[in-house]
Z-matrix of the N, CA and C atoms (Angstrom, degrees):
N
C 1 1.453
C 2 1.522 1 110.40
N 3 1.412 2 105.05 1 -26.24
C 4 1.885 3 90.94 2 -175.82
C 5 1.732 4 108.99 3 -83.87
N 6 1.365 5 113.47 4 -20.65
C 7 1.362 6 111.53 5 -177.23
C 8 1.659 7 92.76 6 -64.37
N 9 1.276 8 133.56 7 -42.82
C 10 1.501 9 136.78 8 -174.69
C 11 1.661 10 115.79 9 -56.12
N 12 1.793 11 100.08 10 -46.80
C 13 1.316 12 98.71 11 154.97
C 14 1.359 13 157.67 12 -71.44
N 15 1.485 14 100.05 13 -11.13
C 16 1.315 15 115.05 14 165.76
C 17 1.452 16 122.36 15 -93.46
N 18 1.453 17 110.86 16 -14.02
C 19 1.530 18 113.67 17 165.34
C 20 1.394 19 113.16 18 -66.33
N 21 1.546 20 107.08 19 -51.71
C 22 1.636 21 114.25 20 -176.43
C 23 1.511 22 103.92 21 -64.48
N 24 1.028 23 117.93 22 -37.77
C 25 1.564 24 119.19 23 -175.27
C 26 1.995 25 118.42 24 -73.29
N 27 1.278 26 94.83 25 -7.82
C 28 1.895 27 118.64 26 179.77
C 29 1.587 28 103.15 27 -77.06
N 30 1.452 29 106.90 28 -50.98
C 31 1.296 30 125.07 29 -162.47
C 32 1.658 31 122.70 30 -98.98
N 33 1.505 32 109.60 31 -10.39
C 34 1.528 33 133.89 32 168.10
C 35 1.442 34 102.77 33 -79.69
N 36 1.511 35 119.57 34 61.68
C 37 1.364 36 114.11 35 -176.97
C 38 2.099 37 102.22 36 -42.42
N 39 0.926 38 114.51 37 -48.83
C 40 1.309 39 105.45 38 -136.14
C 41 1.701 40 94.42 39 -105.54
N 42 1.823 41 117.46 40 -9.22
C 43 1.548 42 101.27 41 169.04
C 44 1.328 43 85.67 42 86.57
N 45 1.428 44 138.76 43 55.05
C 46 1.342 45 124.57 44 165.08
C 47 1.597 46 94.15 45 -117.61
N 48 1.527 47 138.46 46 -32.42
C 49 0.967 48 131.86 47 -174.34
C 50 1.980 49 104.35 48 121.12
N 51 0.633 50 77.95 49 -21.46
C 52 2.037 51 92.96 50 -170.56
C 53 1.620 52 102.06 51 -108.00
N 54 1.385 53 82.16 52 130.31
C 55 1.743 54 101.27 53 169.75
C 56 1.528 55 110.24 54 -102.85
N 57 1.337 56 153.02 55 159.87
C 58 1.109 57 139.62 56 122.66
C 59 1.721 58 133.11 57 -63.77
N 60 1.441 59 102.45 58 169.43
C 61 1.860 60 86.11 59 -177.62
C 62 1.524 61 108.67 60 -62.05
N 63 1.676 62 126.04 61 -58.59
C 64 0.869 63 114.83 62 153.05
C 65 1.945 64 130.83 63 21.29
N 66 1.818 65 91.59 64 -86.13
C 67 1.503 66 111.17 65 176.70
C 68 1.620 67 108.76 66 -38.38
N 69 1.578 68 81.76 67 -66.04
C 70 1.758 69 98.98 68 -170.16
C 71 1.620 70 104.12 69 -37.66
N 72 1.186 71 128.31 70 -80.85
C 73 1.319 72 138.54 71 -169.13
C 74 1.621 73 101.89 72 -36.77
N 75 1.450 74 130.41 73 -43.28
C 76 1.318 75 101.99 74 170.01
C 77 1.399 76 109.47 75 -104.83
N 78 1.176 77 136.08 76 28.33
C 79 1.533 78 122.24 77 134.25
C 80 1.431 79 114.67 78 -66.41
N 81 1.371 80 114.18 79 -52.27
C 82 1.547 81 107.52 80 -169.78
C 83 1.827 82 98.92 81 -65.36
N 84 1.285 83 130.76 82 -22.57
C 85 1.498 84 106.19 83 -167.53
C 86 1.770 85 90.44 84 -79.34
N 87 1.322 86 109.37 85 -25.52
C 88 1.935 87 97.15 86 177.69
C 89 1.244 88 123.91 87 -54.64
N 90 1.496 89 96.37 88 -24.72
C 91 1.728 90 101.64 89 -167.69
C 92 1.750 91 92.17 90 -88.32
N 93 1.677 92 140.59 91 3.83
C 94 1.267 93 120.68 92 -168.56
C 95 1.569 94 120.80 93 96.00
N 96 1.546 95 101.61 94 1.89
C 97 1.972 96 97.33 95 -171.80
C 98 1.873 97 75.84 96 -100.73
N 99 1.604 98 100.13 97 173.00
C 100 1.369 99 107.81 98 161.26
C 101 1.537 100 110.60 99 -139.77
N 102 1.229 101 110.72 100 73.46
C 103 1.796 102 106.62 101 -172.92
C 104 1.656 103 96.14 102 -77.64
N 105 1.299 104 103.31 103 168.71
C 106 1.552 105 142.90 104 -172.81
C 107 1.638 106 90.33 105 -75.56
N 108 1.332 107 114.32 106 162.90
C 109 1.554 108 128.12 107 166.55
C 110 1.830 109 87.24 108 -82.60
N 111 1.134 110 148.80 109 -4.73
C 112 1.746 111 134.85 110 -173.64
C 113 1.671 112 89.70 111 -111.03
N 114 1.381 113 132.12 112 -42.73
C 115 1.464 114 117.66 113 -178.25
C 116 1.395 115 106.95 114 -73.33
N 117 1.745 116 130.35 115 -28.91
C 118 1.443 117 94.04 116 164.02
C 119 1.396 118 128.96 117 -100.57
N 120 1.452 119 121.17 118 11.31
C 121 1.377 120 119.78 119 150.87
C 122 1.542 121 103.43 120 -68.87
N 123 0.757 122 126.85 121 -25.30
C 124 1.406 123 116.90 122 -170.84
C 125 1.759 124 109.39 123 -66.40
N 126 1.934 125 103.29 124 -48.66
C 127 1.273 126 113.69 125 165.59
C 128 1.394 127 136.29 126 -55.31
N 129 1.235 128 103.89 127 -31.67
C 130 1.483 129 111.82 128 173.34
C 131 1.582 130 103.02 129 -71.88
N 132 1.313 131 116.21 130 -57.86
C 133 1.241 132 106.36 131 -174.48
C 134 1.703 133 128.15 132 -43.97
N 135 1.560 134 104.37 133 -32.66
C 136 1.564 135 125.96 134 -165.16
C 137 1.625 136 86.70 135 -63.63
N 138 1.616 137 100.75 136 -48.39
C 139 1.851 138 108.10 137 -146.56
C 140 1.773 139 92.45 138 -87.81
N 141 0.849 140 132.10 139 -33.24
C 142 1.519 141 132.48 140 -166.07
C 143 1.528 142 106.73 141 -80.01
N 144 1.593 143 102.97 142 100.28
C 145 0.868 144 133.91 143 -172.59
C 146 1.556 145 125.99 144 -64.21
N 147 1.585 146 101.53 145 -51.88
C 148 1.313 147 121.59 146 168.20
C 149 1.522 148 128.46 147 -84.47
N 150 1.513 149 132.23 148 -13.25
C 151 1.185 150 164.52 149 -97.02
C 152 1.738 151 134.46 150 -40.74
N 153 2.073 152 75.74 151 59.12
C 154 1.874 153 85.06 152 166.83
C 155 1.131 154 130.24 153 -79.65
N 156 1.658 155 104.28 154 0.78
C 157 1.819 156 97.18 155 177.88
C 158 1.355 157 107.66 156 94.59
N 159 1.668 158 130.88 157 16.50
C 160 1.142 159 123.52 158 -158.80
C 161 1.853 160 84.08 159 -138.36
N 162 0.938 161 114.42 160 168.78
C 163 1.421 162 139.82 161 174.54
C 164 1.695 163 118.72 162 -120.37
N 165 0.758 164 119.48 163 102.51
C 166 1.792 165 122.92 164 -176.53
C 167 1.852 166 101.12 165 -88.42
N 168 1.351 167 118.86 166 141.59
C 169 1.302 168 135.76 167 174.26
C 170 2.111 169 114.75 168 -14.42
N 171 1.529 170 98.39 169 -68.99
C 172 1.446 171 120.45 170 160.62
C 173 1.576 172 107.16 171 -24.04
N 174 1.682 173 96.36 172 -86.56
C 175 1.706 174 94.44 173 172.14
C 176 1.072 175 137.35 174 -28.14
N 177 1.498 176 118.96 175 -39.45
C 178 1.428 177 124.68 176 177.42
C 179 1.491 178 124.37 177 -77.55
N 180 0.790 179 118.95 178 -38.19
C 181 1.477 180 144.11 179 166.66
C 182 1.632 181 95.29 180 -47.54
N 183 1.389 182 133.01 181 -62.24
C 184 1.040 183 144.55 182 156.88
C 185 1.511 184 118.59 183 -19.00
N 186 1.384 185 112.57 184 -74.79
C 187 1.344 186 118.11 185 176.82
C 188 1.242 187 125.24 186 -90.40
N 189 1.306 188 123.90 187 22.02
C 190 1.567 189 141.87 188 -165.69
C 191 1.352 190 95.35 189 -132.57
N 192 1.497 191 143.97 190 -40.98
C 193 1.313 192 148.93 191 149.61
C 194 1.545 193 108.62 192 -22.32
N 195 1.151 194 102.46 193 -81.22
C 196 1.334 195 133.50 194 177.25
C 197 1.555 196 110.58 195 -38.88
N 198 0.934 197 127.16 196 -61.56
C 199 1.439 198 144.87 197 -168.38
C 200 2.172 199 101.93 198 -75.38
N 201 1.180 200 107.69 199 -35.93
C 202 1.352 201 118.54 200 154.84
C 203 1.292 202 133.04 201 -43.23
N 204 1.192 203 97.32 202 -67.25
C 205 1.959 204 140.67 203 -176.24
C 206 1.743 205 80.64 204 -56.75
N 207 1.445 206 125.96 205 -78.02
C 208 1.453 207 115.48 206 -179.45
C 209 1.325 208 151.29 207 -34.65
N 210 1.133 209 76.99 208 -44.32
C 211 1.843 210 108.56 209 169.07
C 212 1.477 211 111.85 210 -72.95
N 213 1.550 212 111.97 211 -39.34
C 214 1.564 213 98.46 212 169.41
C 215 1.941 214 115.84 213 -74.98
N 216 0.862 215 103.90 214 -24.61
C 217 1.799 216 126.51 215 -175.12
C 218 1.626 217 94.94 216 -66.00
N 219 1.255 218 123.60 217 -40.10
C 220 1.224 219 118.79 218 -169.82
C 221 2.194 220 100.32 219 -90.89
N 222 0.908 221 106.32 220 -23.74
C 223 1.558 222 127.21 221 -173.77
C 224 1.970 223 97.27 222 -77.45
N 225 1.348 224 108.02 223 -45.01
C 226 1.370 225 106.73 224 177.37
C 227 1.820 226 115.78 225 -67.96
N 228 1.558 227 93.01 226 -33.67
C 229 1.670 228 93.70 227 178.30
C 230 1.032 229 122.59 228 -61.52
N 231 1.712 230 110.03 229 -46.51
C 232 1.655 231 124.76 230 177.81
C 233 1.599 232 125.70 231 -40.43
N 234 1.824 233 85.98 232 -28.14
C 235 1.553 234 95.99 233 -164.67
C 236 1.476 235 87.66 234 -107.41
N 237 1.436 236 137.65 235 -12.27
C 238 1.695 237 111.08 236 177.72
C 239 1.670 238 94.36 237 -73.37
N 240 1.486 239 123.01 238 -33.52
C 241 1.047 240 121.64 239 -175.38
C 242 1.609 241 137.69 240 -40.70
N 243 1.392 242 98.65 241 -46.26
C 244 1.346 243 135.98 242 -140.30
C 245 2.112 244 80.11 243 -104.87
N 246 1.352 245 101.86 244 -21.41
C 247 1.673 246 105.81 245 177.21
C 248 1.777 247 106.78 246 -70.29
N 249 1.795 248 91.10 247 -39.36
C 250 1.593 249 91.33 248 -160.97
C 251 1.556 250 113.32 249 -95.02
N 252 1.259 251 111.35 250 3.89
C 253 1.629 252 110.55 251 -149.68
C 254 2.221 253 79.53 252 -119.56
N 255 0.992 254 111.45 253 74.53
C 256 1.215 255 143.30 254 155.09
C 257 1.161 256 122.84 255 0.48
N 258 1.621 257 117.55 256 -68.51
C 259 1.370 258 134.43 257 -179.96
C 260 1.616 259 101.69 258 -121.86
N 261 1.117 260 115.48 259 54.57
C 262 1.560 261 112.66 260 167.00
C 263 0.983 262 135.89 261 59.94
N 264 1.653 263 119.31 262 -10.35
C 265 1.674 264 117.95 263 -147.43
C 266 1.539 265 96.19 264 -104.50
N 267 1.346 266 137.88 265 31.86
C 268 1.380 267 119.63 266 175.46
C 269 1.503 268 120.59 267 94.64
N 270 1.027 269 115.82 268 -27.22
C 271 2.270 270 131.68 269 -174.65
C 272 1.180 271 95.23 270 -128.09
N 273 1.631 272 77.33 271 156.47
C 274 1.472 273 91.25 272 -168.32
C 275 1.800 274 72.82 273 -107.98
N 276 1.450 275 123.54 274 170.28
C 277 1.782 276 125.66 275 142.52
C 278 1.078 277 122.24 276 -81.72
N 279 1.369 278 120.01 277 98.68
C 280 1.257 279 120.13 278 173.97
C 281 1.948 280 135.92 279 -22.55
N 282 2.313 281 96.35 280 -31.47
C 283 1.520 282 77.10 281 151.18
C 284 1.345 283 125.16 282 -117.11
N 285 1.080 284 102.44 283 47.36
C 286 2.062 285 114.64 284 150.26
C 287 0.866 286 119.19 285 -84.58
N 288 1.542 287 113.74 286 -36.74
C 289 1.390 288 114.31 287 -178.02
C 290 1.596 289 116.22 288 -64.66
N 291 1.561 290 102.64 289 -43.96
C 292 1.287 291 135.25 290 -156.37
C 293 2.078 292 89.57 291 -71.11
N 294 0.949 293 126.74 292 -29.75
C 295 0.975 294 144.60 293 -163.74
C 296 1.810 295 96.47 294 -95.66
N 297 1.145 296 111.67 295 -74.36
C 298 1.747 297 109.82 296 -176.64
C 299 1.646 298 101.73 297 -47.40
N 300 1.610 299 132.87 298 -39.38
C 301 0.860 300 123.77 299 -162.48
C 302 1.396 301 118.72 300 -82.80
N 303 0.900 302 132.61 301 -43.05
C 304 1.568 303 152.77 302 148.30
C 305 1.481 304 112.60 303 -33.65
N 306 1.363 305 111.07 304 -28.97
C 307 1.682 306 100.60 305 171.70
C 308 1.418 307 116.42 306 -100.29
N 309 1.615 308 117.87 307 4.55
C 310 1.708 309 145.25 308 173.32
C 311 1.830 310 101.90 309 -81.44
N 312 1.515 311 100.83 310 -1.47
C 313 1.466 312 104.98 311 -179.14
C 314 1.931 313 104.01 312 50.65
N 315 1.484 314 118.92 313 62.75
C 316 1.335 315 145.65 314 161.24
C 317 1.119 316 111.63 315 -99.69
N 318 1.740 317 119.75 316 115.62
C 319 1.219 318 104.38 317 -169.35
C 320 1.761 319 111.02 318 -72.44
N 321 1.815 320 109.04 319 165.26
C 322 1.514 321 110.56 320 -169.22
C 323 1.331 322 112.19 321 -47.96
N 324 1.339 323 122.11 322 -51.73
C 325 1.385 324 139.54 323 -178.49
C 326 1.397 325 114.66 324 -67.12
N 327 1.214 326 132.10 325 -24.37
C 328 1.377 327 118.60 326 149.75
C 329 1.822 328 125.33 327 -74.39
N 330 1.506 329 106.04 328 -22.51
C 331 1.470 330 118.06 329 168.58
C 332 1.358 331 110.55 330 -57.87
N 333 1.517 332 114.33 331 -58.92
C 334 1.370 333 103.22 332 -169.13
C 335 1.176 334 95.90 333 -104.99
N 336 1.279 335 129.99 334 68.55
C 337 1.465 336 143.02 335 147.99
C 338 1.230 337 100.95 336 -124.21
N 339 1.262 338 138.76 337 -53.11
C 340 1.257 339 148.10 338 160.38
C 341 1.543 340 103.71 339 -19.43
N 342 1.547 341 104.55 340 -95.78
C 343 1.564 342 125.50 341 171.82
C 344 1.574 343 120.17 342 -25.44
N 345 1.225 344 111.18 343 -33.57
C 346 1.440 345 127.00 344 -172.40
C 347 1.891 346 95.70 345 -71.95
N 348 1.400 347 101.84 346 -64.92
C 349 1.287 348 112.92 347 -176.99
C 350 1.708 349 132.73 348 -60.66
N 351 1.317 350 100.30 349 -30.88
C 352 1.445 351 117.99 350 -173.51
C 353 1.797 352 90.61 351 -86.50
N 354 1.409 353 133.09 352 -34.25
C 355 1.281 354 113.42 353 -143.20
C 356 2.218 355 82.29 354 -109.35
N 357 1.309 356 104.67 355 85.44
C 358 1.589 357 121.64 356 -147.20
C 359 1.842 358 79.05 357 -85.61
N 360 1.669 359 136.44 358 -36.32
C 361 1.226 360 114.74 359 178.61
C 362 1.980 361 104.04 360 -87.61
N 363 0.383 362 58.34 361 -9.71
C 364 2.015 363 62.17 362 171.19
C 365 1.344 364 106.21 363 72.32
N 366 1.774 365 134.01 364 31.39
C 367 1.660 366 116.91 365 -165.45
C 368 1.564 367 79.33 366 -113.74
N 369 1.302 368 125.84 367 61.53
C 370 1.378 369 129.57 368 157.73
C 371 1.714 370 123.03 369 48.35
N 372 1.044 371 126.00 370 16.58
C 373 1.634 372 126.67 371 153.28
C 374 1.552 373 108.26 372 -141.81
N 375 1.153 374 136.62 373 -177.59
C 376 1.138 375 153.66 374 -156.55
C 377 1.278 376 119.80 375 -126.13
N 378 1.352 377 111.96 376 105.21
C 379 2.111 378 104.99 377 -175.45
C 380 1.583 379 80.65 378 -88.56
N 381 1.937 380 83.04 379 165.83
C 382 1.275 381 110.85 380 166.82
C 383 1.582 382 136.44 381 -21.88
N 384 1.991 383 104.17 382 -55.75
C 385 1.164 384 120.08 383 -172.14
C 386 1.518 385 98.39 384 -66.51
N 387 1.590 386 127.56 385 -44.69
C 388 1.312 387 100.34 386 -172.25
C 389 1.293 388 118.41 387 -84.45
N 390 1.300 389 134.38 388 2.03
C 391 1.327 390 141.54 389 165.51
C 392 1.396 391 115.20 390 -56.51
N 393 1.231 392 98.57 391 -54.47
C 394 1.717 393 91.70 392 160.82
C 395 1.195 394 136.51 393 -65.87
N 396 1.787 395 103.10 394 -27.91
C 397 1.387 396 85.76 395 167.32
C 398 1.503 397 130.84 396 -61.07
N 399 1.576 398 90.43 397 -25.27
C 400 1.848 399 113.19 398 -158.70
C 401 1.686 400 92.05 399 -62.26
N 402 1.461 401 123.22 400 -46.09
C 403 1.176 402 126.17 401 -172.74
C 404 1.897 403 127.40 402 -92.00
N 405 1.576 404 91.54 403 0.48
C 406 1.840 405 83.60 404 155.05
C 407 1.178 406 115.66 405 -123.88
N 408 1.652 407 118.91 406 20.18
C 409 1.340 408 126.42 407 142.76
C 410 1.386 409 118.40 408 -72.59
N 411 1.210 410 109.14 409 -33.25
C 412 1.755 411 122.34 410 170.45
C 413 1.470 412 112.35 411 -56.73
N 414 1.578 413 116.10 412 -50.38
C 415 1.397 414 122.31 413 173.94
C 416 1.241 415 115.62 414 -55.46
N 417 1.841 416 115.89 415 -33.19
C 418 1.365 417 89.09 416 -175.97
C 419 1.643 418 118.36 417 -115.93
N 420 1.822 419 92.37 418 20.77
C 421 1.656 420 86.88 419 167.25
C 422 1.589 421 102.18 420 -123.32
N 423 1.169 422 123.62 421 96.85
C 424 1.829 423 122.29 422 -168.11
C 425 1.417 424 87.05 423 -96.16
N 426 1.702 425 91.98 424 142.13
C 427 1.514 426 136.54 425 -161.58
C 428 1.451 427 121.28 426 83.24
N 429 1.363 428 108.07 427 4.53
C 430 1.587 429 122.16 428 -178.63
C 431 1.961 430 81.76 429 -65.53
N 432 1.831 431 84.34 430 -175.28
C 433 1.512 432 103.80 431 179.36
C 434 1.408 433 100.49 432 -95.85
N 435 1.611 434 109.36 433 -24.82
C 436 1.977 435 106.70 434 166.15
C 437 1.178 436 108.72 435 -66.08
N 438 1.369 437 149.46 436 -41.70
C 439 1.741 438 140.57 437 -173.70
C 440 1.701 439 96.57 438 -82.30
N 441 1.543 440 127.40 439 -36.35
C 442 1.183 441 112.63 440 174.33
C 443 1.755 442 111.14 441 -61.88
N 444 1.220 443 141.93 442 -34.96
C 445 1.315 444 150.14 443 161.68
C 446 1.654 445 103.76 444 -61.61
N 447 0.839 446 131.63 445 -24.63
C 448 1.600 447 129.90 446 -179.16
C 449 1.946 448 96.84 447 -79.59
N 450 1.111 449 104.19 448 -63.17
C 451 1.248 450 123.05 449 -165.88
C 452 1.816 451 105.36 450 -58.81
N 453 1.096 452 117.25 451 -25.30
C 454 1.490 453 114.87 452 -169.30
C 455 1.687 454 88.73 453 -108.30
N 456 1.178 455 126.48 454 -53.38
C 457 1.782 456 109.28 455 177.29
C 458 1.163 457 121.76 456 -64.95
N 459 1.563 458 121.98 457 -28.83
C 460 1.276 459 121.83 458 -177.90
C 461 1.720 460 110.54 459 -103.66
């Protein structure tokens, strides 16, 4: 929370409590995000409650949470990744996977439904990009065999 407060407090030239979107957009590039001038109009709009166009302390915290929370979510994948992809090179082998998953007690038919789906160019292992996909399809279907694989690597 104090790194949050000292961002908002960088960009509160004047100590009123209120940022504009403006502000916002280069607080978040301080903190390492790089949104668009349309994703943080977009944010202000979501968070601006009253709709002067201003951001109050609360708000930020709000969309700075959030924007956190992601960044670690994407930081957890890297590293389930980086669990399965063996010899360094980027793929996983589809039967390593097929193999780690099956001993997570996943039934077969959800394995190679999984495998089927995640491995989207079909040359039999899994790069990076679809790993992620494989795993924020997992996030958003819990009790799948992707959140059961989230849940046991991570």
């Amino acid at each position: 929370m104090d790194v949050l407060k000292k961002a908002f407090a960088v960009f509160d030239k004047d100590g009123d409590g209120i940022i504009t979107g403006k502000e916002l957009g280069n607080v978040m590039r301080s903190m390492g995000e790089n949104p668009t001038e349309n994703e943080v109009h977009e944010i202000v709009n979501e968070l601006d409650m009253n709709g002067n166009g201003q951001i109050d302390f609360a708000e930020f915290v709000g969309v700075m949470s959030k924007k956190m929370n992601d960044m670690d979510n994407a930081e957890d994948i890297r590293e389930a990744f980086r669990v399965f992809d063996k010899g360094g090179n980027g793929y996983i082998e589809n039967s390593e996977l097929k193999h780690v998953l099956t001993f997570l007690d996943i039934h077969k038919s959800e394995v190679d439904e999984l495998i089927k789906d995640a491995d989207t160019d079909g040359d039999g292992r899994i790069e990076y990009e679809e790993f992620v996909q494989m795993m924020n399809l997992g996030n958003e279907n819990k009790g799948s065999a992707t959140a059961n694989l989230i849940n046991a690597v991570l």
